[in-house]
C-alpha positions in Angstrom: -31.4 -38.6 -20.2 -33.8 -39.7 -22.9 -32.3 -41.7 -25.6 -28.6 -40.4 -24.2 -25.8 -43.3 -25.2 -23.9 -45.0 -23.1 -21.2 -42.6 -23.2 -23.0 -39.7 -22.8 -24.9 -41.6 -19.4 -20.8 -42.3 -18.2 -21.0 -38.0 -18.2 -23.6 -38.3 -16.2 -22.9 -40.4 -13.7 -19.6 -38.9 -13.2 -20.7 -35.5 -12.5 -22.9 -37.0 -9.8 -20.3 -39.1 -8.5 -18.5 -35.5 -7.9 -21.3 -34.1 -6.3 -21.4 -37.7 -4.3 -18.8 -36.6 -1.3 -19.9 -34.5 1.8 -16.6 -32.3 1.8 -17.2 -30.9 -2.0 -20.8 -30.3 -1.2 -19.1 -28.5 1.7 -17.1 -26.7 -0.5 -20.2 -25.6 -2.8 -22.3 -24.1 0.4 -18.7 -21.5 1.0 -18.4 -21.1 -2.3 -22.1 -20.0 -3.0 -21.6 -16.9 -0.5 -18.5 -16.1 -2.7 -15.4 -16.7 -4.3 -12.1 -17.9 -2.0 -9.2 -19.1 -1.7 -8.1 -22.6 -1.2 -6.3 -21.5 2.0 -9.8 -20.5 3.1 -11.3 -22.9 2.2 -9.3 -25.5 3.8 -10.0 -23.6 7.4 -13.6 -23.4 6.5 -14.1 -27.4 6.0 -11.2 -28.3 8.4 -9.4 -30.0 5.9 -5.5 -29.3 5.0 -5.1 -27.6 1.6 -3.8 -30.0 -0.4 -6.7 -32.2 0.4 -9.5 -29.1 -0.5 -7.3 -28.5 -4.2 -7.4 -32.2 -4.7 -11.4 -31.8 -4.4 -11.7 -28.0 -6.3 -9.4 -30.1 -8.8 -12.2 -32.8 -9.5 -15.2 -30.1 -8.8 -13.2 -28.2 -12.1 -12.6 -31.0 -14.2 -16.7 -30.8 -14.2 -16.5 -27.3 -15.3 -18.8 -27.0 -11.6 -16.3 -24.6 -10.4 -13.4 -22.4 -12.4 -10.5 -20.9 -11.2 -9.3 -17.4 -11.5 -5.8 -16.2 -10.9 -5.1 -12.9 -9.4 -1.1 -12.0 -9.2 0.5 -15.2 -6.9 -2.9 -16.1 -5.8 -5.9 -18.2 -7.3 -9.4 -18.0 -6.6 -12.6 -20.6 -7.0 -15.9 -19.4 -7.8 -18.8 -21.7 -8.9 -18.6 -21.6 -12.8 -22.7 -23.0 -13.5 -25.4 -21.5 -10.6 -27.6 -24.2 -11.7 -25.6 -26.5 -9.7 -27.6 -24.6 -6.3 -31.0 -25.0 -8.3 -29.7 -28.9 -8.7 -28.7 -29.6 -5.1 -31.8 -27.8 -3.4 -33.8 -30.0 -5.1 -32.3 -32.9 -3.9 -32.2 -31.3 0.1 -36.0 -30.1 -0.4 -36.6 -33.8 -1.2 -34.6 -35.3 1.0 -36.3 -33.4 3.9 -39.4 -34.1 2.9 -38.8 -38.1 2.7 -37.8 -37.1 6.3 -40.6 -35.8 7.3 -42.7 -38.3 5.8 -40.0 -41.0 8.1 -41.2 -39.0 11.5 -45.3 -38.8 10.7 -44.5 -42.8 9.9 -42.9 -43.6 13.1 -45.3 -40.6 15.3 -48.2 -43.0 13.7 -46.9 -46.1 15.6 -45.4 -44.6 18.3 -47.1 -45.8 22.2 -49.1 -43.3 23.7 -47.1 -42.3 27.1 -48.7 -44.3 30.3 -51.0 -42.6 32.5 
């Protein structure tokens, strides 16, 4: 982001803000086992399917995920598999602040009475 201008940060924060909703990162974890449907989809997160194409909609426009039509049927996979390299850093650092939480509170927790 060095030296990026303003509009180019905008980008940036935008495709973050995608990634910024627990039902599209949902939609990522089916997605990365393989392509489907939007019907599928929808009974995978529990969500109704207009509200999963309103989120593959967004998760497109981001060029995150691309669609692929076969006959009367269309089908999401994930367009850029750096997206996974992307979100397990942010998990493997995210559990490791975690971690870090429960060795802080272990270090002032009571010691059980005797």
């Amino acid at each position: 982001m060095k030296n990026f201008p303003p509009e180019a940060l905008e980008a940036v924060a935008a495709y973050f803000q995608t990634l910024a909703e627990p039902t599209r990162l949902q939609i990522l974890n089916f997605l990365r086992q393989g392509e489907r449907n939007v019907g599928e989809l929808a009974q995978l997160c529990g969500c109704t399917a207009a509200n999963v194409s309103r989120h593959l909609a967004l998760l497109t426009k981001q060029g995150i995920v691309e669609r692929e039509g076969r006959g009367t049927s269309v089908y999401y996979l994930i367009a850029d598999a750096s997206i996974y390299t992307l979100c397990d850093l942010v998990c493997d650092n995210i559990a490791r602040q975690l971690e870090r939480d429960v060795e802080r509170q272990q270090a002032f927790a009571r010691p059980a009475p005797t």
